[in-house]
C-alpha positions in Angstrom: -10.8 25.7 16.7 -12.0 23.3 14.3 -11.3 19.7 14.2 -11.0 18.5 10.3 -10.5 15.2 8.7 -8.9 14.4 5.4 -11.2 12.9 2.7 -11.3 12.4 -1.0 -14.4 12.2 -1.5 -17.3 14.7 -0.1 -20.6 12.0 0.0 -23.2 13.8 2.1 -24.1 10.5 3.8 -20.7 9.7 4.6 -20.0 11.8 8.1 -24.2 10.1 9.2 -22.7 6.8 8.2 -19.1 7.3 9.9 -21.3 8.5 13.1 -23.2 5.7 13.5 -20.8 3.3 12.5 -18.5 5.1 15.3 -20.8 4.9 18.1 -22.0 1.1 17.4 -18.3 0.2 17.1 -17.1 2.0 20.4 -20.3 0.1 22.4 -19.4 -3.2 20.9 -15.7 -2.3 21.9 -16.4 -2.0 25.7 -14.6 -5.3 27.4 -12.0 -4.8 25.1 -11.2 -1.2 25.9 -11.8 -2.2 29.6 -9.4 -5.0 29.5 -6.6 -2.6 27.7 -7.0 -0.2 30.6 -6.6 -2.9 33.0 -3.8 -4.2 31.2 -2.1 -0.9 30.9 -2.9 0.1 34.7 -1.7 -2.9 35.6 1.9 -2.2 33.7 2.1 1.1 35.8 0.8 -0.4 39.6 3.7 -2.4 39.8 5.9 -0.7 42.9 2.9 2.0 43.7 1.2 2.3 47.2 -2.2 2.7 48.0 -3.1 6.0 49.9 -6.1 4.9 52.2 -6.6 6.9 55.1 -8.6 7.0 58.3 -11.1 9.7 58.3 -15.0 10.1 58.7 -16.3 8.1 56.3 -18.9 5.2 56.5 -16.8 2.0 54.6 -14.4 -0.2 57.1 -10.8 0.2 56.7 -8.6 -1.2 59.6 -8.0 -2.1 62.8 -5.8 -0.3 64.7 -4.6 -0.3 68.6 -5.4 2.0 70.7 -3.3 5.1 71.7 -4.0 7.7 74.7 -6.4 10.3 73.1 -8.4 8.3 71.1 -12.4 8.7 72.2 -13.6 5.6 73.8 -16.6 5.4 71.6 -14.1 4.3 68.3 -12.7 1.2 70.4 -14.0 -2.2 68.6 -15.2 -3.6 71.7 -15.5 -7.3 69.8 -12.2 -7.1 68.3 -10.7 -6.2 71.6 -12.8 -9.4 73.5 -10.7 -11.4 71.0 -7.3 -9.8 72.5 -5.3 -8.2 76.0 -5.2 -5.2 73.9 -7.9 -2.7 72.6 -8.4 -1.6 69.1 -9.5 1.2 67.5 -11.9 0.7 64.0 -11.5 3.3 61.5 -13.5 3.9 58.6 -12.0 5.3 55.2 -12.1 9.1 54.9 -14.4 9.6 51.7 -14.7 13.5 52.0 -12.0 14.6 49.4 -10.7 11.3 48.4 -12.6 11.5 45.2 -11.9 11.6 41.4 -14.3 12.7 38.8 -13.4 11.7 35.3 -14.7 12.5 32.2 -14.0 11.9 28.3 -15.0 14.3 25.2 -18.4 12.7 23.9 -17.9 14.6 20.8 -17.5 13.5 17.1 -14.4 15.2 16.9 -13.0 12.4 18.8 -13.1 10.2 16.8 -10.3 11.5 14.3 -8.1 8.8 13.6 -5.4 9.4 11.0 -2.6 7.1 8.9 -0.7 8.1 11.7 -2.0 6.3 15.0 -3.5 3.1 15.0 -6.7 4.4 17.9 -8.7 7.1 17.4 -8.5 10.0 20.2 -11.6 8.9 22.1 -11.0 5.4 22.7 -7.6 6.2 23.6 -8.6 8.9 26.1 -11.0 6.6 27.9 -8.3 3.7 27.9 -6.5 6.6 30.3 -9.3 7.2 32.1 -10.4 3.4 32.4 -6.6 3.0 33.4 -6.0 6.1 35.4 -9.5 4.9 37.7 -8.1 1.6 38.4 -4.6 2.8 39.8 -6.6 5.0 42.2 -9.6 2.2 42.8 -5.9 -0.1 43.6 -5.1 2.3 45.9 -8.4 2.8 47.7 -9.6 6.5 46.3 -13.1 6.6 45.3 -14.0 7.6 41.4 -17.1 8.5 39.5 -18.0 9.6 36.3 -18.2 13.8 35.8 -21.8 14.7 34.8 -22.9 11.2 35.3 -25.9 9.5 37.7 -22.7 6.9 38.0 -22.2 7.3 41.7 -18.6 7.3 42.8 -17.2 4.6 44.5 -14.0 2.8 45.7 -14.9 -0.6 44.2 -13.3 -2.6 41.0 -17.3 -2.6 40.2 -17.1 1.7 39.4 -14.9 0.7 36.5 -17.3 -1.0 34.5 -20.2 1.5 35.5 -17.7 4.4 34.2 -16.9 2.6 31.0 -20.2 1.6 30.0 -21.4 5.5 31.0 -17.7 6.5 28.6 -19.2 4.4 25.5 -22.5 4.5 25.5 -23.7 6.9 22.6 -24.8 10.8 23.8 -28.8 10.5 24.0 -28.6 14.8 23.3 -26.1 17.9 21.5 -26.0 18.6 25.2 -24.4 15.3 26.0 -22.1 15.1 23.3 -21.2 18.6 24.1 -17.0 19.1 23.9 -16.3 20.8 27.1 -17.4 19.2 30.3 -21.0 20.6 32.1 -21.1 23.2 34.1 -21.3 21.3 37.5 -19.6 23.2 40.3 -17.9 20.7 42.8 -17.4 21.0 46.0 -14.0 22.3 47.8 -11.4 19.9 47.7 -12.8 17.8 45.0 -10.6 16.4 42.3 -11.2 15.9 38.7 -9.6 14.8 35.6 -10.9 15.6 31.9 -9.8 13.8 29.1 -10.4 15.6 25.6 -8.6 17.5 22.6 -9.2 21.1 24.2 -9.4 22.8 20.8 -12.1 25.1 21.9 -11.0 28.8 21.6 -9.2 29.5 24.8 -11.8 31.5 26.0 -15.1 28.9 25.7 -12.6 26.3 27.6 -11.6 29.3 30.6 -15.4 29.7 31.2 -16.6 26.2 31.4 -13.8 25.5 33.6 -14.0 27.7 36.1 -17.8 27.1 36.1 -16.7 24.0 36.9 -13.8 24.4 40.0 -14.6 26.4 43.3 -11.9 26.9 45.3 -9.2 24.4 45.8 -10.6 22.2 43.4 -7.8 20.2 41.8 -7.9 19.6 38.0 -6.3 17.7 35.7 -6.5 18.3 31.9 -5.6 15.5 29.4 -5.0 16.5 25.9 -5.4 13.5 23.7 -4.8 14.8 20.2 -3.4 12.7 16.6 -0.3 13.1 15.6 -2.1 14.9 12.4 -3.0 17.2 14.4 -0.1 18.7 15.5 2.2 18.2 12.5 -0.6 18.9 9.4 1.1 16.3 7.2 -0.7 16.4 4.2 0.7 17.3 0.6 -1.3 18.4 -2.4 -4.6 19.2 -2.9 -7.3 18.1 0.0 -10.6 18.2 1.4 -11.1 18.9 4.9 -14.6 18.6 6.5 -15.4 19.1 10.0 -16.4 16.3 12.4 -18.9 18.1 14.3 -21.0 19.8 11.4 -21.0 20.5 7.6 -18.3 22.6 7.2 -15.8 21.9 4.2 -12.7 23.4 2.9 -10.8 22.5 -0.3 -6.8 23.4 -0.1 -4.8 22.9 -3.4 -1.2 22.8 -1.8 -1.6 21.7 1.6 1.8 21.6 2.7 2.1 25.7 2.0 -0.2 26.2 5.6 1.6 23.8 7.6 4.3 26.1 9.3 1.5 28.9 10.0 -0.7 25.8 11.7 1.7 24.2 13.7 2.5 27.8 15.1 -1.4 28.1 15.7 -1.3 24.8 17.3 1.9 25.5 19.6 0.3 29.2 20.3 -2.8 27.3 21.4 -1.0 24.8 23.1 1.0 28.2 25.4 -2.7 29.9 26.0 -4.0 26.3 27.6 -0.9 25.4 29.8 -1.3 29.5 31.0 -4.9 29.0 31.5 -4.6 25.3 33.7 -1.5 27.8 35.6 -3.6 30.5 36.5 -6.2 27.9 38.0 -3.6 25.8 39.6 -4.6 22.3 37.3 -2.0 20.6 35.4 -2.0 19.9 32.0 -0.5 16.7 30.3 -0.6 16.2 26.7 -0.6 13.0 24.6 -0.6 11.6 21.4 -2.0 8.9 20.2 1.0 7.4 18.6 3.0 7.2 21.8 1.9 4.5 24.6 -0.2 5.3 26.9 1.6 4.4 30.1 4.3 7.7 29.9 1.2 9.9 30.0 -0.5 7.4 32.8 2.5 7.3 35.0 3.1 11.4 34.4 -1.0 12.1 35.2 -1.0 9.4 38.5 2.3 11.1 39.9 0.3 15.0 39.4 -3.1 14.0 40.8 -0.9 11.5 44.1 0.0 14.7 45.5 -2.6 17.1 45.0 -5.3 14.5 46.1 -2.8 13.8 49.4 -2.7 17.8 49.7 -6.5 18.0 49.4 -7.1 15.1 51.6 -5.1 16.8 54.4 -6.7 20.7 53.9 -10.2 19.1 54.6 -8.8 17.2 57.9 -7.4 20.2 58.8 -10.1 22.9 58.3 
């Protein structure tokens, strides 16, 4: 499916001029859009818990004492010197403790109408921005999906993320729609922030490309207001984002009850197809604030990261 923007006019320098105008402005926006997702994570942190846990991993956690069972070779033999007690040092468990998160590249993101005050991409990577800082809070590791951004539990990942988030695509590849076709391993978790227009079909492959089993996903539909409502009257021009594709309507407001069907059928087909994979789907627009989707998306991915954490621990 097709994103469109309303215009008057049909310049054929105008969508070059709106692209590179785009990209310079998003780059130039980077500490503010990092500051908003701080600000905004911070609004939602308030009352949450971290989720650290012991495990295998290679970064220090805590001390802990020590309890009958535990293998003499964990006991902190310098910590314990210090006490009548021993200790046991555990390191955090980094095997499924992970999020990936990723953001549409693509110009069809930056649709802004007179209805929202952001466009859909910078608002979708003020929820990922935001979304990676409740987790980095509460000790989970993140990393950018598709990225050489390695993932990490350090305040440091957010600004590697958002510079990787709005830096310009280097290649049609890059600023593909969809997410690549990396397969992740078992357990991982992942969150994709984007207007999943695609034809249902396009979005199931790359998505199961994407998951092997029990990977948890998390899909984020950031879409305008315009988009779902088609609230336009009289005669417009619609080009496409993406490409040169143009379509002149004389009374707009006669399609609007067969698009917003389209969009709701759509809308059915994509909650069915994050179902049958076992991902959730949350959808917001960009004229509501961000923290209802925030808090909704950190409460999903809480428990399926807790349930993945405990599968790999368990065999």
């Amino acid at each position: 499916m097709a994103i469109w923007t309303s215009s008057a006019d049909a310049d054929p320098r105008e969508q070059e001029l709106r692209h590179r105008d785009a990209a310079e402005r998003l780059a130039s926006a980077f500490p503010p859009l990092l500051v908003e997702a701080e600000r905004v994570a911070h609004n939602i942190a308030q009352g949450l818990h971290g989720r650290r846990r012991a495990g295998s991993g290679e970064a220090f956690w805590q001390f802990r004492r020590y309890r009958p069972g535990d293998m003499a070779s964990t006991i902190d033999w310098r910590k314990s010197a210090r006490s009548d007690r021993l200790y046991i040092r555990e390191n955090e468990w980094e095997a499924a403790n992970t999020l990936w998160l990723w953001v549409n590249p693509s110009d069809g993101m930056e649709f802004q109408s007179h209805l929202s005050q952001t466009t859909k991409r910078e608002r979708a990577i003020i929820l990922a921005l935001a979304l990676g800082s409740l987790l980095v809070s509460g000790g989970e590791r993140i990393g950018a999906f598709g990225s050489d951004v390695p993932p990490s539990s350090y305040r440091t990942a957010l600004r590697r993320i958002a510079s990787h988030f709005v830096t310009p695509p280097e290649s049609d590849e890059d600023a593909a729609s969809l997410p690549p076709s990396i397969t992740l391993r078992r357990f991982s978790n992942i969150a994709l922030f984007g207007d999943f227009l695609e034809p249902i079909d396009e979005i199931g492959d790359r998505l199961a490309a994407i998951g092997s089993q029990d990977v948890r996903g998390h899909l984020v539909q950031v879409l305008d207001p315009a988009e779902e409502t088609l609230p336009y009257v009289g005669r417009k021009e619609f080009k496409e984002m993406a490409g040169a594709l143009k379509l002149t309507i004389g009374r707009t407001e006669n399609l609007r009850s067969d698009y917003q069907k389209r969009i709701a059928a759509h809308r059915v087909e994509l909650r069915e197809l994050a179902r049958r994979l076992g991902w959730t789907l949350t959808v917001h627009h960009t004229d509501h604030p961000p923290q209802t989707a925030l808090l909704a998306l950190y409460g999903l991915l809480s428990g399926h990261m807790t349930h993945a954490a405990e599968r790999a621990i368990n065999g």
